[in-house]
C-alpha positions as CSV (number, residue, x, y, z in Angstrom):
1,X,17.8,-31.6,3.0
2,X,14.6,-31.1,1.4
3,X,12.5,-31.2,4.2
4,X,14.9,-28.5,6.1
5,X,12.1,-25.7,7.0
6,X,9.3,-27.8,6.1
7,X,8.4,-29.0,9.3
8,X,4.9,-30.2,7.4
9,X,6.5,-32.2,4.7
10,X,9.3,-33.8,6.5
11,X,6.4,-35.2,8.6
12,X,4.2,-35.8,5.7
13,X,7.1,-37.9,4.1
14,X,7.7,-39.6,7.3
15,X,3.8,-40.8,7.2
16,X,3.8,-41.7,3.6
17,X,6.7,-44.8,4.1
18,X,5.5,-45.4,7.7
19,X,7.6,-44.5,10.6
20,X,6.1,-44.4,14.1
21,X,6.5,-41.9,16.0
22,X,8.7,-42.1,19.3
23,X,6.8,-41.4,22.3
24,X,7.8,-39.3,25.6
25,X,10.7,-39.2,27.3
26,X,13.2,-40.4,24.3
27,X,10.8,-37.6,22.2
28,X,11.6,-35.0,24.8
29,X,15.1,-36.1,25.1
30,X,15.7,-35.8,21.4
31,X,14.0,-32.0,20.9
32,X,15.7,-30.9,24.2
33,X,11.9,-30.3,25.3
34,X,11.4,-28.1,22.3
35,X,8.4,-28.5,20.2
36,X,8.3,-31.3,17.4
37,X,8.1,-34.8,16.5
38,X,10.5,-37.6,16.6
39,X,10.5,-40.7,14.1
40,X,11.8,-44.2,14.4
41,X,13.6,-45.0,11.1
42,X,15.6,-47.6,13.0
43,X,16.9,-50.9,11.0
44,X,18.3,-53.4,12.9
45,X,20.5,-54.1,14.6
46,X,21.6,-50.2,14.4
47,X,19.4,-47.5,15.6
48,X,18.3,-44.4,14.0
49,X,15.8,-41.8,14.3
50,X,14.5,-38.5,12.3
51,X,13.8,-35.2,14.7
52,X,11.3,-32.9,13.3
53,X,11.6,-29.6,15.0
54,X,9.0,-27.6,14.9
55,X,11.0,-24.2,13.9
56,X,11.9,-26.3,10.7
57,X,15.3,-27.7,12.1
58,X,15.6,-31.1,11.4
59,X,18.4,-34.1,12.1
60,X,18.8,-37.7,12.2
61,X,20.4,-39.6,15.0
62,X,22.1,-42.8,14.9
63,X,23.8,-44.6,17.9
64,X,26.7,-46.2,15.9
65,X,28.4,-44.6,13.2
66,X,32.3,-43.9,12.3
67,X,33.4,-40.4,12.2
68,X,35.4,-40.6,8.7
69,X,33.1,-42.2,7.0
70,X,29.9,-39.9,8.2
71,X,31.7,-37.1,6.6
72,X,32.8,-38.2,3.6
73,X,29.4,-40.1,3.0
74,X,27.5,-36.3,3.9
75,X,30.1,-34.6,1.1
76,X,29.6,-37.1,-1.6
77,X,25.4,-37.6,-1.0
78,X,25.7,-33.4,-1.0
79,X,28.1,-33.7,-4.4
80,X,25.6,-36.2,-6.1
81,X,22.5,-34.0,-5.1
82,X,24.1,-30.9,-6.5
83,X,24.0,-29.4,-3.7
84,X,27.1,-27.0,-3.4
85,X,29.0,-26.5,0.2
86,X,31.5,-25.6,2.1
87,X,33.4,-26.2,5.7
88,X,32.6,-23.3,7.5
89,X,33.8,-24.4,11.0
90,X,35.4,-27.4,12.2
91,X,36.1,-28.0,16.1
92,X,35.8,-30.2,18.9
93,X,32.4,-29.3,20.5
94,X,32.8,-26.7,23.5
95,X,31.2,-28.6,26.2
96,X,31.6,-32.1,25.4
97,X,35.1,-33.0,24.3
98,X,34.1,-36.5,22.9
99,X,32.0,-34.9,20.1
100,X,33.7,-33.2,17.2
101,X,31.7,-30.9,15.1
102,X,31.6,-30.1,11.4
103,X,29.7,-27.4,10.1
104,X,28.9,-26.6,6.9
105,X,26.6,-23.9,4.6
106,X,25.1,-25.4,1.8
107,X,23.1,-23.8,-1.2
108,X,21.1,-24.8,-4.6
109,X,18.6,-23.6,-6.6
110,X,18.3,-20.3,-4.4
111,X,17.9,-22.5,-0.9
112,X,20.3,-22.2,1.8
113,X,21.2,-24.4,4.5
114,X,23.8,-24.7,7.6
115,X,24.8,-28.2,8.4
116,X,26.0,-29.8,11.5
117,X,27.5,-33.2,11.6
118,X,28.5,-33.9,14.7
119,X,30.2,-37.5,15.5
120,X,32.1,-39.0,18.2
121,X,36.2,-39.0,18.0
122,X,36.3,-42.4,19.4
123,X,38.0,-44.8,16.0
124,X,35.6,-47.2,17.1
125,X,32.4,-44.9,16.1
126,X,29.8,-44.0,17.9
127,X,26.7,-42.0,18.2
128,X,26.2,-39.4,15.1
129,X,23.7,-36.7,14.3
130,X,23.4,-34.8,11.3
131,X,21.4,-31.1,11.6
132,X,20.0,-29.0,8.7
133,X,18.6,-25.7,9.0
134,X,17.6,-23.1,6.7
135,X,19.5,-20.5,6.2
């Protein structure tokens, strides 16, 4: 959340505890060839990376997640930051069925934010992505 519109210190952060960057195609694929970086912050055996946009939008990715608990993890991590939020939409996404969105607008200390966790309906889990953007 910190780093959402600071394209220059989400990437300075990155740097500072070492993740690589991930090279082209999987770059590409994750910024939907828009401009940016994308980091590995994998830890085995699961997967994860950090997508640095370079209009400030940024996300992490993960390939195996439960939808329940991504939520409910997001709210309480945004509860114990102070960050206060609400629902704003919730629907299955529009043109893939499988993924089911959750979007939220955030504020503190004068910032604003619109959050997008979008997770797979499948009980089993599957892949997850969490968006911030300023508002």
């Amino acid at each position: 959340m910190p780093y959402a519109g600071d394209p220059a210190g989400l990437r300075a952060w990155a740097a500072k505890i070492g993740l690589p960057q991930v090279p082209d195609p999987a770059r590409a694929a994750f910024l939907h060839s828009a401009p940016g970086i994308v980091f590995d912050a994998s830890i085995p055996p699961e997967k994860y990376v950090v997508v640095s946009s370079d209009d400030g939008i940024c996300a992490t990715v993960t390939n195996q997640a439960e939808g329940s608990a991504v939520v409910t993890a997001v709210e309480d991590d945004l509860k114990l930051a102070g960050v206060q939020f609400r629902l704003a939409i919730e629907r299955d996404d529009k043109q893939v069925g499988q993924i089911h969105n959750r979007e939220y607008l955030a504020t503190k200390n004068g910032r604003s934010w619109r959050i997008l966790v979008a997770t797979v309906k499948d009980p089993q889990g599957g892949q997850a992505m969490l968006t911030a953007a300023p508002e």
